[in-house]
N, C-alpha and C positions, 0 to 999 in steps of 0.2 A: 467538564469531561466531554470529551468532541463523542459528535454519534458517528457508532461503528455502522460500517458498511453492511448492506444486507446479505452477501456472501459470509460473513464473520457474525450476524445474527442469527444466520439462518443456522452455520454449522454449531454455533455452540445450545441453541435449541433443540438442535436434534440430539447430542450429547446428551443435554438434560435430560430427555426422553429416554436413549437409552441406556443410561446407567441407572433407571426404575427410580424409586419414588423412597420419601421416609415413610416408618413406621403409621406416621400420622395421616395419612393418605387410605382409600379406599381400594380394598386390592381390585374389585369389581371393575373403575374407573381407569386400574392402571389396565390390566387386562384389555377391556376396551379400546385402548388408547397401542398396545404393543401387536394387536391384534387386525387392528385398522388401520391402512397404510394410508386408506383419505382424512380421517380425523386429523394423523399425524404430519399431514399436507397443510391442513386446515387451521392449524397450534402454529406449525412455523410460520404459515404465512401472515396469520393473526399478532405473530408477534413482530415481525419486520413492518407492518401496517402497524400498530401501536408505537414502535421507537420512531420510527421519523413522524408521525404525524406530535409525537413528544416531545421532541427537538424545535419545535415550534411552536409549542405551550401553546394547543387545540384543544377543547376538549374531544374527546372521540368519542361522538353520537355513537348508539347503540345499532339504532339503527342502518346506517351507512358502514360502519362494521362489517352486518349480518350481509347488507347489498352489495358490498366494494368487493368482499373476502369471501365471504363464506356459500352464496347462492351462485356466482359463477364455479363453484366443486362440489354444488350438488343440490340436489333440485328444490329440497326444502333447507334451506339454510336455518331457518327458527328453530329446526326438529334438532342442530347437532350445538348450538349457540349453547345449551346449558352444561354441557361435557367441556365445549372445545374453553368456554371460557375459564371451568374450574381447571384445566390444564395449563391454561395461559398465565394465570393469576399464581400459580406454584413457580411454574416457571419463571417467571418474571422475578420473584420473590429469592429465589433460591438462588440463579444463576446470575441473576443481573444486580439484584437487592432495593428493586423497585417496589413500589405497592401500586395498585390498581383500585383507586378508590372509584366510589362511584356518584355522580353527582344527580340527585332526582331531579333539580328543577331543570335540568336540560338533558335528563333523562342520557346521560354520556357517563366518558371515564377521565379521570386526570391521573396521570403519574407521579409519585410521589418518590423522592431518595429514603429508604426505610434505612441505608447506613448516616445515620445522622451525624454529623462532626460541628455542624455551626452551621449559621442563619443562611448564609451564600451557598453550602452545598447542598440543600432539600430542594434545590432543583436538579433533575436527571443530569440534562445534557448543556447546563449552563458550563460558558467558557471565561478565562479571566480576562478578556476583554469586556466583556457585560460584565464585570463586575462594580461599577461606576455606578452601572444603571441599578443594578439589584441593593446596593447599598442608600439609594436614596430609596426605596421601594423599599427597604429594612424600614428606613425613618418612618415613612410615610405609616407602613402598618403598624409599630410602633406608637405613633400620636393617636392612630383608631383604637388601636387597643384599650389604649390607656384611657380613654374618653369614652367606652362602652360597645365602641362597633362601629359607631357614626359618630359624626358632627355637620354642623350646620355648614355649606360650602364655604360662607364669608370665614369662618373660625378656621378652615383647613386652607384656602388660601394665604390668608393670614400668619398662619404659621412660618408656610414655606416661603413666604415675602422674606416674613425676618429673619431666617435662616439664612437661605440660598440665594435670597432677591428674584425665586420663582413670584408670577405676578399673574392674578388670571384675567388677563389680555391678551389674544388670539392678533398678531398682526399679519395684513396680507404681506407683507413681505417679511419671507424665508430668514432672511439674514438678521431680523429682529430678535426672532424666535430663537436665535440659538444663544446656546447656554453657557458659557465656555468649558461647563465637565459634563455637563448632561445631552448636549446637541439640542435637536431641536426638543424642548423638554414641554411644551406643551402638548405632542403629537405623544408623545412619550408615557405621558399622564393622562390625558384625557382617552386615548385613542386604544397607544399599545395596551397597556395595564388594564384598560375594561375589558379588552378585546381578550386579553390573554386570561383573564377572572380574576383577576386582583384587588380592582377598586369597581365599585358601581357607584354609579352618578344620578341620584333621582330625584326627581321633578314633586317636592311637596305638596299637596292638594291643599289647594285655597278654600276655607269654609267662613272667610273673614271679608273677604271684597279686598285686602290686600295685597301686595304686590307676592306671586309666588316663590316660597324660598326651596335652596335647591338643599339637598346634603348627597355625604360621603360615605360610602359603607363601605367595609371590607367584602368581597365576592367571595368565592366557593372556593379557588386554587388557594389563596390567601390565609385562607381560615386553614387548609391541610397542611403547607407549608411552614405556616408561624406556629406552631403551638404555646401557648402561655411561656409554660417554662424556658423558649426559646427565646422571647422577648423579656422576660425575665434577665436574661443572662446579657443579654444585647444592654439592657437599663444599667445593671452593675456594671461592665466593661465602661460605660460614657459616665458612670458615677466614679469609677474607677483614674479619669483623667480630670476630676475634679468637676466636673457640669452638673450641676445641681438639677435635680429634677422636680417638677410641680409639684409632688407629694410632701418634698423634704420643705416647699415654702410654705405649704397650707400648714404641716405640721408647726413649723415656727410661729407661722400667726396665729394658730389658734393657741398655743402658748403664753405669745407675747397678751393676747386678748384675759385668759385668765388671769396673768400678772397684774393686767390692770382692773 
């Protein structure tokens, strides 16, 4: 879904605002909010700074938020950040069908698709040309999943060798790198996906005098976006075209093992 222009964000947030609030909602909050013409300056422009910086799979610090948005409309921007965000977070929810999760370890927010349809659409403002991309990024979280969260890097390079003939070999020249569906898929994997929170890349600590090993972990954006049951249904659909998956061979061998 392309992101809508900030003219077209801003009118249909004001909308939400003014046709009030559900039942579930505090009347105190809405009051405050129908009441304060800055607050409600403060909501739209909070949410036109939330979709584009989302369109870009950022996470959005809290803090650069409260500096970017909220402390140029008024002089303590921290004092109105608990209001303007429980307005933001409805709004969002309601009008757009976003969620507004919050990530502690970097102390930010990620955007979430709360109208769920399949694995491709839990991103806001993914378009079907990154659909190439997001579909190996399915496999990819898929193989973490299913292996606990992490694996060891050699085991997930590995994988995507026999797969895709991905190979983790960084060449200085461009044209090695590219992939013929992925592009350049190393910048892609190592780079965009961390960059965006998808995968993390971390450096094993050595307590052996051994050579240090690295592994793979699914990130913050990743863990919101997949949820089990979604990978779940991702396994049956590729069970579904006949591709047998690791469980169905442990389960035979551990079979064929009792037989004998």
């Amino acid at each position: 879904m392309p992101a809508k222009k900030s003219s077209q964000v801003a009118t249909q947030s004001q909308i939400s605002i003014h046709n009030g609030s559900s039942d579930d909602h505090d009347d105190d909050d809405d009051h405050i909010l129908e009441d304060d013409a800055n607050i409600r300056q403060m909501v739209c422009a909070s949410i036109q700074y939330i979709l584009v910086h989302s369109s870009k799979l950022q996470v959005i610090k809290r803090l650069e938020w409260i500096n970017t948005v909220l402390r140029p409309m008024a002089y303590d921007g921290r004092k109105y950040f608990p209001s303007v965000h429980k307005h933001v977070v409805r709004i969002l929810n309601d009008t757009f069908g976003y969620k507004l999760v919050f990530d502690e370890k970097h102390d930010g927010y990620v955007v979430v698709n709360a109208l769920t349809k399949g694995p491709l659409e839990h991103r806001p403002l993914a378009n079907s040309n990154q659909y190439s991309k997001y579909a190996l990024l399915m496999i990819i979280v898929t193989c973490l999943k299913r292996a606990g969260g992490e694996m060891a890097s050699v085991d997930f390079w590995g994988i995507l060798g026999e797969t895709f003939s991905i190979r983790n070999d960084e060449s200085t020249r461009l044209s090695i790198n590219q992939h013929k569906i992925f592009g350049d898929v190393q910048k892609l994997i190592k780079t965009d996906f961390v960059k965006e929170g998808y995968l993390i890349f971390e450096q094993a600590k050595d307590f052996t005098g051994d050579t240090p090993t690295q592994t793979v972990k699914l990130g913050f954006r990743a863990q919101q976006e997949f949820p089990d049951e979604t990978v779940e249904k991702f396994i049956e659909k590729i069970d579904d075209y006949g591709i047998e998956s690791d469980k169905e061979d442990e389960n035979e061998n551990n079979a064929m093992d009792e037989d004998n």
